[in-house]
LOPA-217744 format. One record per residue (C-alpha): x, z, y; residue in one letter. Coordinates in steps of 0.1 Angstrom, whole numbers, padded with zeros to 4 digits, always signed. Each point is the difference from the previous one (the first is absolute). Last residue first. Layout:
LOPA-217744
XZYA
...
END
This chain:
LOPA-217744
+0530-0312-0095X
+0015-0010-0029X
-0019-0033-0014X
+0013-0014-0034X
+0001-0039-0005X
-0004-0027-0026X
+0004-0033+0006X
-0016-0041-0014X
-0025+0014-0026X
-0016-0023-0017X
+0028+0000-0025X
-0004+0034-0011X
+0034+0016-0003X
+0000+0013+0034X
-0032+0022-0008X
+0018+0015-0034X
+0032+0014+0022X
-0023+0009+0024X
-0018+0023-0020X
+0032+0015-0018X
+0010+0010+0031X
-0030+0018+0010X
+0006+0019-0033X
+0032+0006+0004X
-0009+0014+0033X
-0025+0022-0013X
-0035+0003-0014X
-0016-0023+0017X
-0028-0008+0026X
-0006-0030+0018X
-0003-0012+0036X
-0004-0040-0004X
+0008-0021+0027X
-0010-0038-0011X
+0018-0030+0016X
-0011-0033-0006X
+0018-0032-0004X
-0009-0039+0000X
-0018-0005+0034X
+0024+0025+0016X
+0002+0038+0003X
-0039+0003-0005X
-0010+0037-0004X
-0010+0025-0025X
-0007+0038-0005X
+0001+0023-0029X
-0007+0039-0009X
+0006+0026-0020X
+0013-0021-0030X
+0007+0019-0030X
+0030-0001-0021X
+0003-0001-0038X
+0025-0026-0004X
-0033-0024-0016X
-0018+0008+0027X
+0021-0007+0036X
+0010-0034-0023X
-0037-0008-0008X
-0009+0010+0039X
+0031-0030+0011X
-0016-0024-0024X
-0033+0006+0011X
+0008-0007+0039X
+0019-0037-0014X
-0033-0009-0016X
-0007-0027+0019X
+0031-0016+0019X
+0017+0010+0035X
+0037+0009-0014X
+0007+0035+0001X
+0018+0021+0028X
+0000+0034-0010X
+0005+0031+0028X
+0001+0032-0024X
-0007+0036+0013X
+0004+0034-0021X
-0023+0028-0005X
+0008+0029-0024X
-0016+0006-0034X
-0003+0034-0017X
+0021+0015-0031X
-0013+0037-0007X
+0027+0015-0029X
+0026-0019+0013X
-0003+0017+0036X
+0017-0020+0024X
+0020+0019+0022X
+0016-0026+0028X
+0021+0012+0028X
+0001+0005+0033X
+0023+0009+0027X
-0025+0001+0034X
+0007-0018+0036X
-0020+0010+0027X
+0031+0017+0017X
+0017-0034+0004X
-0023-0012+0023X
+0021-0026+0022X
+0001-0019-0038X
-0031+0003-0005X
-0014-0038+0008X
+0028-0012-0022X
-0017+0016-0032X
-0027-0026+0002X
+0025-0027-0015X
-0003+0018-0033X
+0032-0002-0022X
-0003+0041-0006X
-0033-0005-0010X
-0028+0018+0025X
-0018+0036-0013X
-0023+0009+0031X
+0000+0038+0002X
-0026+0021+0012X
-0030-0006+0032X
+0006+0023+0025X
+0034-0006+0013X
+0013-0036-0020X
+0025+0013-0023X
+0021-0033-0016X
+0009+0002-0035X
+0028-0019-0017X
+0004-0023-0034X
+0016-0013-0022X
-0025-0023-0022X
-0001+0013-0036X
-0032+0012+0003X
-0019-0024+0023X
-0004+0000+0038X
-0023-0016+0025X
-0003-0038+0007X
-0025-0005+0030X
-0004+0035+0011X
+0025+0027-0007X
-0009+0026-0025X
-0020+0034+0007X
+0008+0035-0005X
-0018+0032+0010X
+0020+0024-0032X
-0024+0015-0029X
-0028-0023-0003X
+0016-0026-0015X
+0006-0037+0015X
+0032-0006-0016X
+0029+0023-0019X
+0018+0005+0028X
+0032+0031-0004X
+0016+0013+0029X
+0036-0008+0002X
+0025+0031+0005X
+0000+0009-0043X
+0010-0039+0000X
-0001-0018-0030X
+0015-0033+0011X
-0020-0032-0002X
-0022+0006+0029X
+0020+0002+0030X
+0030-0021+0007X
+0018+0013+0031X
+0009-0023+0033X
-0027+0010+0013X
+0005+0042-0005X
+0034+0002+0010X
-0006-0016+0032X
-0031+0022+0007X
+0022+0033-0006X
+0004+0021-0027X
+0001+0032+0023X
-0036-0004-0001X
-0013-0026-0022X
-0033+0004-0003X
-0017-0002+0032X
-0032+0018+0013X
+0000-0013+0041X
+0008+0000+0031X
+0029+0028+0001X
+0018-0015-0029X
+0011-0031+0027X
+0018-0016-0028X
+0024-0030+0012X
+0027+0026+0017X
+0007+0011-0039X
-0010+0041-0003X
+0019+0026-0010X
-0022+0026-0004X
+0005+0042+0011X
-0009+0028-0019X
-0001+0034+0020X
-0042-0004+0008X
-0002+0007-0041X
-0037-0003-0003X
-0013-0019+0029X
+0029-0020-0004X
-0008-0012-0033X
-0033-0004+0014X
+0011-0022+0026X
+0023-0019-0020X
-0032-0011-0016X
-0009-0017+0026X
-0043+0010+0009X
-0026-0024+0013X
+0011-0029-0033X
-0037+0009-0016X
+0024+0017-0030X
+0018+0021+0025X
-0031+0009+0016X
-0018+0007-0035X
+0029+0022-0011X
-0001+0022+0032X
-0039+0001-0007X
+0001+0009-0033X
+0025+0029+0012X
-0024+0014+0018X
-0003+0008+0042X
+0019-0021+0013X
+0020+0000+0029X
+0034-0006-0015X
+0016+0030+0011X
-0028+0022-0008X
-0001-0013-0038X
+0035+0007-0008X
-0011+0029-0021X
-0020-0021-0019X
+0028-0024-0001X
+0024+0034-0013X
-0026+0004-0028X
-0009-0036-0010X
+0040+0000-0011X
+0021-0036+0004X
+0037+0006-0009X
+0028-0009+0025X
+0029-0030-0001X
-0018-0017+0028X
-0008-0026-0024X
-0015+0022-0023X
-0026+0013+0029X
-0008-0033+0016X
-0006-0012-0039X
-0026+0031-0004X
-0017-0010+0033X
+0001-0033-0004X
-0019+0009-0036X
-0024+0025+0009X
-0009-0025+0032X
-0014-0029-0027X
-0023+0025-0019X
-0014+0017+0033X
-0008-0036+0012X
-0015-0005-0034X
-0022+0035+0000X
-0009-0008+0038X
-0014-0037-0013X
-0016+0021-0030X
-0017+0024+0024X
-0011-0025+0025X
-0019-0016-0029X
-0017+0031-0010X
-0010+0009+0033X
-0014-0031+0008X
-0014-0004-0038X
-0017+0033+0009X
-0013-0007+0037X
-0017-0034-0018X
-0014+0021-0027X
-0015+0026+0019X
-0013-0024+0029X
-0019-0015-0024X
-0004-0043+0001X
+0032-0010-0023X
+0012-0032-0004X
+0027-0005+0032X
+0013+0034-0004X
+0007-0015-0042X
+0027-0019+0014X
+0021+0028+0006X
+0004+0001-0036X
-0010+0034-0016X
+0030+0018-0018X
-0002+0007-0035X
+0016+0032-0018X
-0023+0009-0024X
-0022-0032-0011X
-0037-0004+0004X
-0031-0017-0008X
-0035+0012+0013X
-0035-0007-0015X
-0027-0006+0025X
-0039-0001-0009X
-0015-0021+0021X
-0036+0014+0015X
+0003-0017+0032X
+0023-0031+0003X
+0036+0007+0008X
+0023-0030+0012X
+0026-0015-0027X
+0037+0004+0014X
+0010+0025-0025X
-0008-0029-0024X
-0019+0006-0032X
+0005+0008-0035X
-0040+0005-0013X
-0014+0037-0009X
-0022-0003+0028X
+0027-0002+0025X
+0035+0001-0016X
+0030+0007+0027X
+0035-0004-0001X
+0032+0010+0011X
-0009+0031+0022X
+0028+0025+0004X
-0004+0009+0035X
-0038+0001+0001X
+0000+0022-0032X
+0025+0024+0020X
-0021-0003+0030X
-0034+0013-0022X
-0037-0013-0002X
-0001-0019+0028X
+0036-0014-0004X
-0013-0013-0029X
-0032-0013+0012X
+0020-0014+0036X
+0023-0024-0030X
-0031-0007-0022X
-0015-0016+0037X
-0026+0005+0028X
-0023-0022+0017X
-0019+0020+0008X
+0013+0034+0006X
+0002+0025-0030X
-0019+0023-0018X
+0013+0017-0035X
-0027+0013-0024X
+0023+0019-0032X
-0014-0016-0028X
+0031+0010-0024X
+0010-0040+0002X
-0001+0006+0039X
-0030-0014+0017X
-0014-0020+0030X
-0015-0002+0029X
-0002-0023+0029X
+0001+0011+0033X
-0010-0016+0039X
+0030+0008+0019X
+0008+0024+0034X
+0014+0031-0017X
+0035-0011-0016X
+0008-0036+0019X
-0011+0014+0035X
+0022+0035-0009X
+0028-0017-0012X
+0004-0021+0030X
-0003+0030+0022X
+0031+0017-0022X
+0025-0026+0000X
-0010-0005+0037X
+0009+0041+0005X
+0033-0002-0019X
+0011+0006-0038X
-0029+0008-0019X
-0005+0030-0019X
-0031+0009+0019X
-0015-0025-0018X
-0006+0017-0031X
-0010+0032+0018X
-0029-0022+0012X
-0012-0013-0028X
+0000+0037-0018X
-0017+0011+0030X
-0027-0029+0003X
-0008+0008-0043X
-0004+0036+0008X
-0023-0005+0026X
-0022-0029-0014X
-0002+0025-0038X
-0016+0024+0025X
+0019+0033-0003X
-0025+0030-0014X
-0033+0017+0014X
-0014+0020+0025X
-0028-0004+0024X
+0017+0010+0034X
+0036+0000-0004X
+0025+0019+0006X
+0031-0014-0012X
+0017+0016-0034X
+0008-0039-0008X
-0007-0020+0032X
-0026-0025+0002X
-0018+0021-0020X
-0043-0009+0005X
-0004-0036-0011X
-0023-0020+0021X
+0028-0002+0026X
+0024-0018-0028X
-0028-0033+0007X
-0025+0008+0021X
-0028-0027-0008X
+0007-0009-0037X
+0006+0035-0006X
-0031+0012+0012X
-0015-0031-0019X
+0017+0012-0031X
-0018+0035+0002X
-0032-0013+0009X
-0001-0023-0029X
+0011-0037-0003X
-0015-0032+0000X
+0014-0031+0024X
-0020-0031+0001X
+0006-0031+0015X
-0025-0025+0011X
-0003-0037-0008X
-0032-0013+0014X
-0022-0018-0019X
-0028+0003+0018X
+0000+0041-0018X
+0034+0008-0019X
+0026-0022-0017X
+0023+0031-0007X
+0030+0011+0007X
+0017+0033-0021X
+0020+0025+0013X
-0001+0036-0018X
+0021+0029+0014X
+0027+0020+0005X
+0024+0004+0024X
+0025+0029-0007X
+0030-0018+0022X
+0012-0011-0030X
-0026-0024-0009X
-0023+0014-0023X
-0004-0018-0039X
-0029+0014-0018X
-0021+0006+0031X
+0019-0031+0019X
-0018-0027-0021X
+0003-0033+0013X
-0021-0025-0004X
-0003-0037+0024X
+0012-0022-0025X
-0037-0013-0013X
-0023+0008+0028X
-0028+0021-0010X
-0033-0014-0011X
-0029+0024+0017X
-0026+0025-0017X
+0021+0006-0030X
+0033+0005+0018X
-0017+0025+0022X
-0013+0019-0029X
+0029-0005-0015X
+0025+0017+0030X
-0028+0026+0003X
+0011+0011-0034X
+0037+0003+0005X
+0000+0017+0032X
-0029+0028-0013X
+0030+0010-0029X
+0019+0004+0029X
-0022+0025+0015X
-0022+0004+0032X
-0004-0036+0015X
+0012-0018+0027X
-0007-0038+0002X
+0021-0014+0030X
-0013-0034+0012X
+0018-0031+0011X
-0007-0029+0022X
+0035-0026+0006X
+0004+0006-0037X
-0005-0040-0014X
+0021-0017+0023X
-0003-0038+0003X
-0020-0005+0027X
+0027+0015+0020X
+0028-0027-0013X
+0024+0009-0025X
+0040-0006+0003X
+0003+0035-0025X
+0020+0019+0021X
-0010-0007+0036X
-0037-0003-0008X
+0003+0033-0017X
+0021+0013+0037X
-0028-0015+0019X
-0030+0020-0015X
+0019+0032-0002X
+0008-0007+0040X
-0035-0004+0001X
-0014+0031-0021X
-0020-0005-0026X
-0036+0005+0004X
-0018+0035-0010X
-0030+0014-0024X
-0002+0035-0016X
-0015+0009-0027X
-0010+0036-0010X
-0002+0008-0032X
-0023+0018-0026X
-0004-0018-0032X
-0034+0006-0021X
+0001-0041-0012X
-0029-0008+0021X
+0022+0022+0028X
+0028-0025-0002X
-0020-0028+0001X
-0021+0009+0030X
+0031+0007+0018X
+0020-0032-0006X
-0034-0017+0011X
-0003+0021+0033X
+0036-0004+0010X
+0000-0040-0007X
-0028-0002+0021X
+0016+0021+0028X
+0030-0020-0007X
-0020-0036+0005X
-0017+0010+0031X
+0006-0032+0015X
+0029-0017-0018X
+0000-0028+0028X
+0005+0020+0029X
+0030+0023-0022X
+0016-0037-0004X
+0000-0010+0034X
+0017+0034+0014X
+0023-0002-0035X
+0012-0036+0016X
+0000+0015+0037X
+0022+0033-0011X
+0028-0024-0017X
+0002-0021+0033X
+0003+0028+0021X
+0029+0015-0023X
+0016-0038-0005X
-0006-0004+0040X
+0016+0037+0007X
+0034-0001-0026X
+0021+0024+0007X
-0027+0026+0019X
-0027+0000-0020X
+0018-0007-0030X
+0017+0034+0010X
-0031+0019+0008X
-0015-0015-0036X
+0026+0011-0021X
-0002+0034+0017X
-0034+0006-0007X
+0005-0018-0039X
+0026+0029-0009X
-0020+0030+0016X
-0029-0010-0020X
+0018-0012-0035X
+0019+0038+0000X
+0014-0002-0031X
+0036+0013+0002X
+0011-0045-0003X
-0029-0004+0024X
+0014+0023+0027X
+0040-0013-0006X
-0015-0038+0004X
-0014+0007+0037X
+0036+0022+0010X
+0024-0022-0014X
-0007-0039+0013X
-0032+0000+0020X
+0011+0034+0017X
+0033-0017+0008X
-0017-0030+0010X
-0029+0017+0022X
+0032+0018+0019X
+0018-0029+0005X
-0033-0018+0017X
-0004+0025+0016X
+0032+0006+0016X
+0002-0039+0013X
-0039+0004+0015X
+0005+0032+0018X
-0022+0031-0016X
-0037+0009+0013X
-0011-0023-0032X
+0014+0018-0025X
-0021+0028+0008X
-0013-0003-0039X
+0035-0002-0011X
+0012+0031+0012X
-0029+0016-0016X
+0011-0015-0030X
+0036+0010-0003X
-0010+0033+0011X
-0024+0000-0033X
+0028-0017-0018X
+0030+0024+0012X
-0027+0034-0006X
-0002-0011-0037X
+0030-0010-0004X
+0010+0031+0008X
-0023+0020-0023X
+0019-0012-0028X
+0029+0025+0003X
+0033-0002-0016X
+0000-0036-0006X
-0021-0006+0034X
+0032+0010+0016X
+0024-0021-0017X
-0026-0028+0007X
-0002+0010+0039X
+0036+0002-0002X
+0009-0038-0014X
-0032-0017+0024X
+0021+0017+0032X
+0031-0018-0016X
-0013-0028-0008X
-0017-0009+0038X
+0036+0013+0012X
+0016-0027-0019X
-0026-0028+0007X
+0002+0010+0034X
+0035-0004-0005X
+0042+0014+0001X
-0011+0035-0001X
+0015+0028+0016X
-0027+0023-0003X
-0014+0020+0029X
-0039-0006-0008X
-0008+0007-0037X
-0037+0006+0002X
-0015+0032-0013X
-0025-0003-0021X
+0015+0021-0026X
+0011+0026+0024X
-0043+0004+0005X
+0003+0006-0041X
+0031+0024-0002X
-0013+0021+0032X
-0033+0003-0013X
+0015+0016-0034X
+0027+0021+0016X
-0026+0022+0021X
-0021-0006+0031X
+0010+0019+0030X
+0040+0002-0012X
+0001-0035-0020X
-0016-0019+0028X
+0025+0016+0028X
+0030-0001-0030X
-0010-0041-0005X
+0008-0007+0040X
-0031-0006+0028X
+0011-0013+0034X
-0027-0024-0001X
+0001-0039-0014X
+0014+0004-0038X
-0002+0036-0006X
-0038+0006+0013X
-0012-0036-0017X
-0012+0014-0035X
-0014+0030+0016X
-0036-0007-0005X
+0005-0014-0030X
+0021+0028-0015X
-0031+0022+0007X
-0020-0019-0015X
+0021-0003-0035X
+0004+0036+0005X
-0036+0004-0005X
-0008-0020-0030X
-0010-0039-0001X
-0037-0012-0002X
+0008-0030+0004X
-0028-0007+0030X
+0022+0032+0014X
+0026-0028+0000X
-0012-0019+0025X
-0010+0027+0023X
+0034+0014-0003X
+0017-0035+0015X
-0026+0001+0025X
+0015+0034+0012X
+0031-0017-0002X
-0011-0025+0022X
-0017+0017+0026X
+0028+0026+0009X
+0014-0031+0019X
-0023+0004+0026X
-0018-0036+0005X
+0012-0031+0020X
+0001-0026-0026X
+0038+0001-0006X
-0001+0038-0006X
+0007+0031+0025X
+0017+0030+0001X
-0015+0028+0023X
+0011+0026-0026X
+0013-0015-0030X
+0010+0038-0013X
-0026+0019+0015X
-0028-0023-0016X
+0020+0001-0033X
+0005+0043+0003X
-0036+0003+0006X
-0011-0023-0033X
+0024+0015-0016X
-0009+0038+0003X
-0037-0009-0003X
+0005-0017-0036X
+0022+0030-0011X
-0028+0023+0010X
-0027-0017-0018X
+0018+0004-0032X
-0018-0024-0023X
-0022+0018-0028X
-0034-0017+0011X
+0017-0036-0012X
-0022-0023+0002X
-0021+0013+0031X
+0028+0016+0016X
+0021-0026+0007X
-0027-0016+0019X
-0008+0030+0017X
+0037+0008+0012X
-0001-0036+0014X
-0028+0006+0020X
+0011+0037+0011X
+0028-0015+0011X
-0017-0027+0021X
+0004-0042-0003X
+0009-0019+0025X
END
């Protein structure tokens, strides 16, 4: 186990300014604290998070950073609370070893639930305060490298949860090293003949390269100094869980990858980058498809750097990274190489917010608005844990998103408004569809309209967490907005019915009583058939009292009638009349939840009545409709209705028609001429044999109203191929 003094050294020697005395207090109050505590393999406890510091001393991270480390675990398994750590150590050490706190006493429903939630508040910590991530990964991979003293079925769920969040989260800050350690432990682990397997193959294939990277080394050199370039190469094989995820992705073979040797060419200067990238190009044929250029273009986690493969020495392909010292730092520590991980923190070499850091906090304050821990984890993988693309606003404005990606998670990428009122999209000046998948370097163009709403079906298209939380929230929105629509107008009805006068004020003020806590929300209940209306009315005159018909049961339900009565109300002829009681349906809009009765439905013209299903709006049936008999023990469902059909915005209805034609070519084409030429549209057809000599087609069309639909049929029963005519009410 390592000594103070030894870790106080280490510290020491990058940063000479650390305070020595803060890094004794915590390593004596850790020991104290975990006392005679010990770890699945048998050693003092106090080991690990001393280990935990070693690791990131090889970061070189700042003072408090180590001292956090050392204390991550005091709260969670010792006696410890936040006001000890904040007392001896300050507000700052306390925030960051709070950070790592686990959640242990919540009431959650999951593993996965509780997994989330401890994932949610180490991300709203490392939003304030990189440095925790920092100290989570390096515990993370300590923890990982004594994997093997833990019980089979809890390592293998440990190397799963490191293999899906905590493995990808170190690459996607830039830190390769740390990332392709704990890739390995876990393929190690999950997968032990494809891991011994993988190590074999590159076994056989090192034996037979020889010394082919020292040769490589020494003729890379050579031509960098002919050419007066100072750098220092340095050779290395691919990982082999690297190896096998390619192999994975691209359904290639070993022999077939080109990048399982690579070399890192670090030079002094930018300028140095470009030039030793043609002198290398000149001396070997590179690989046609296998550029990038990351110097012009960094990722966002700050990596930069030139890749390039060439066809190098016995013809092996080998792949070459050039970059100077500065990029290579950043390459290796990721937001560690960059000195403020806090802003105002003390730091030990100085300089501003790394472009990784401020890029993982705005992320991560983005998905902090979702709804519920799973919401949130599954954000997290589809946000952080993708291979990008990149591509540009019209203003060239460099957006990155996850592969795969679409114009609908650009849009919401660059603003949730723009996301919302998508309608169109031109990439690369050309009218395409939002559905097209992003190809690096595209240029995306953005259509919109003020006041759309994003289909739900677009969740099922879009790849960002961002845009697939927004089009949630935005869809859940407009079905609350509808439900709030629909219960404005019981509500007002219940009111005028009861003789009283509807006033926001005295519901607001009515609020207690009905256990809500906005008025929204007393109209949404009422419209999602939770709430009767004579409840509210109740609520805000309690005096009032209903007469109520011994049919309706107003306490089960949102009914319309009240003191109407369900008799009164079936034997009534809704629809014609213009009712200031009836609420007014004017189709599918977007202003009231409504939907029309399967197999048949309901045209203007048509009387009609509504039917509240709880949850799910109003289903608008025909007066005539057979269905209606299954209500009749439910009187309180029942809605008056009435149609409002805007002359200014006509819009078709549906309607079904059962035709029985005589079995003869051409009999389908004269039924779709006479759909035509009476300007309907068919929305769908199906046939069947009725006898040898007849077939019966359903058609579900749409009209414009009932004398339209009647005018249909009229034309249809007049063809003589056509033996009956019939309209389906469902």
């Amino acid at each position: 186990m390592m000594r103070q003094f030894e870790l106080v050294e280490r510290v020491k020697r990058y940063y000479p300014e650390a305070n020595e005395d803060l890094l004794n207090r915590a390593y004596v109050y850790a020991m104290r604290a975990h006392g005679s505590q010990k770890r699945a393999s048998g050693d003092p406890y106090f080991s690990h998070p001393l280990e935990v510091a070693a690791i990131l001393t090889d970061l070189h991270v700042d003072d408090q950073t180590i001292a956090a480390a050392i204390l991550h675990d005091t709260i969670e398994d010792t006696g410890t609370t936040r006001e000890d750590i904040a007392n001896r150590f300050g507000e700052n050490i306390a925030d960051l070893v709070d950070g790592l706190t686990k959640i242990k006493k919540l009431d959650l429903v999951s593993k996965k639930a509780a997994q989330a939630e401890n994932l949610r508040k180490l991300l709203l910590a490392v939003a304030a305060d990189a440095r925790v991530l920092l100290v989570k990964l390096a515990d993370r991979l300590h923890n990982m490298r004594t994997l093997h003293f833990v019980p089979p079925d809890k390592r293998a769920r440990i190397a799963e949860e490191t293999l899906e969040i905590y493995a990808p989260l170190a690459g996607r800050i830039g830190m390769q090293d740390m990332r392709e350690e704990l890739e390995d432990i876990c393929f190690r682990v999950l997968m032990p003949d494809a891991h011994l397997m993988m190590t074999r193959r590159l076994q056989a294939l090192r034996e037979r390269a020889g010394g082919l990277i020292e040769l490589i080394e020494r003729d890379l050199k050579a031509k960098l100094l002919a050419n007066s370039i100072l750098g220092e190469i340095k050779g290395r094989e691919k990982r082999v869980y690297s190896i096998w995820r390619k192999m994975e992705r691209k359904s290639i073979s070993f022999e077939q990858l080109s990048d399982v040797f690579g070399f890192r060419v670090i030079v002094g200067t930018a300028e140095d980058c470009y030039r030793a990238l043609g002198i290398i190009h000149q001396a070997w044929p590179f690989v046609p498809g296998r550029f990038k250029d990351y110097i012009s273009t960094p990722k966002q986690n700050d990596y930069r750097s030139i890749h390039t493969t060439v066809v190098g020495p016995k013809h092996q392909r080998v792949e070459l990274q050039i970059r100077t010292r500065e990029m290579d730092a950043v390459a290796e520590f990721g937001i560690a190489a960059h000195a403020a991980y806090k802003e105002g923190g003390s730091q030990p070499n100085g300089g501003g917010e790394s472009n990784a850091y401020r890029w993982l906090r705005r992320t991560i304050e983005l998905l902090a608005e979702g709804d519920n821990p799973e919401e949130f984890l599954e954000h997290t993988k589809l946000e952080l844990f993708q291979d990008q693309v990149f591509c540009f606003t019209p203003k060239g404005l460099l957006i990155a998103l996850p592969r795969g990606a679409t114009p609908i998670d650009f849009a919401y990428a660059v603003h949730t408004d723009i996301g919302n009122n998508t309608v169109g999209c031109r990439i690369n000046g050309r009218n395409s569809p939002l559905i097209s998948e992003l190809q690096n370097g595209d240029e995306v163009e953005i259509l919109t309209t003020v006041g759309q709403v994003p289909p739900a079906a677009w969740e099922s298209l879009v790849v960002t967490g961002k845009a697939r939380a927004a089009i949630r929230r935005a869809t859940r929105e407009a079905v609350r907005k509808q439900f709030v629509g629909l219960g404005r107008r019981i509500v007002e009805r219940a009111f005028s019915r009861a003789g009283k006068t509807f006033s926001e004020e005295k519901l607001v003020a009515a609020l207690p009583r009905l256990a809500r806590a906005t008025l929204d929300d007393v109209l949404t209940a009422v419209g999602r058939g939770e709430m009767y209306s004579g409840d509210v009315v109740k609520a805000v005159f309690p005096d009032f009292r209903e007469e109520v018909s011994k049919a309706a049961a107003p306490g089960t339900g949102a009914g319309w009638f009240g003191v109407q009565g369900a008799e009164k109300l079936k034997f009534k002829v809704p629809g014609q009349e213009s009712s200031t009681g009836s609420i007014p349906i004017r189709g599918l809009s977007d202003d009231l939840p409504v939907r029309f009765a399967p197999n048949g439905g309901a045209v203007p013209g048509d009387r009609i009545v509504g039917i509240l299903t709880p949850g799910e709006g109003i289903t608008i049936y025909p007066i005539q409709s057979p269905a209606l008999v299954a209500y009749d023990e439910e009187p309180w469902r029942w809605l008056d209705v009435r149609w409002d059909v805007d002359e200014h915005d006509p819009r078709r209805f549906g309607a079904q028609l059962t035709i029985s034609v005589i079995n003869e070519p051409g009999s389908l084409a004269e039924i779709a001429r006479v759909i035509a030429d009476t300007d309907a549209n068919i929305d769908n057809i199906a046939m069947r044999a009725k006898t040898a000599d007849f077939r019966e087609m359903i058609l579900d069309i749409e009209v414009w109203d009932l004398k339209h639909l009647t005018a249909i049929i009229s034309e249809l029963r007049a063809k003589p191929l056509v033996a009956n005519v019939e309209r389906v009410i469902g």
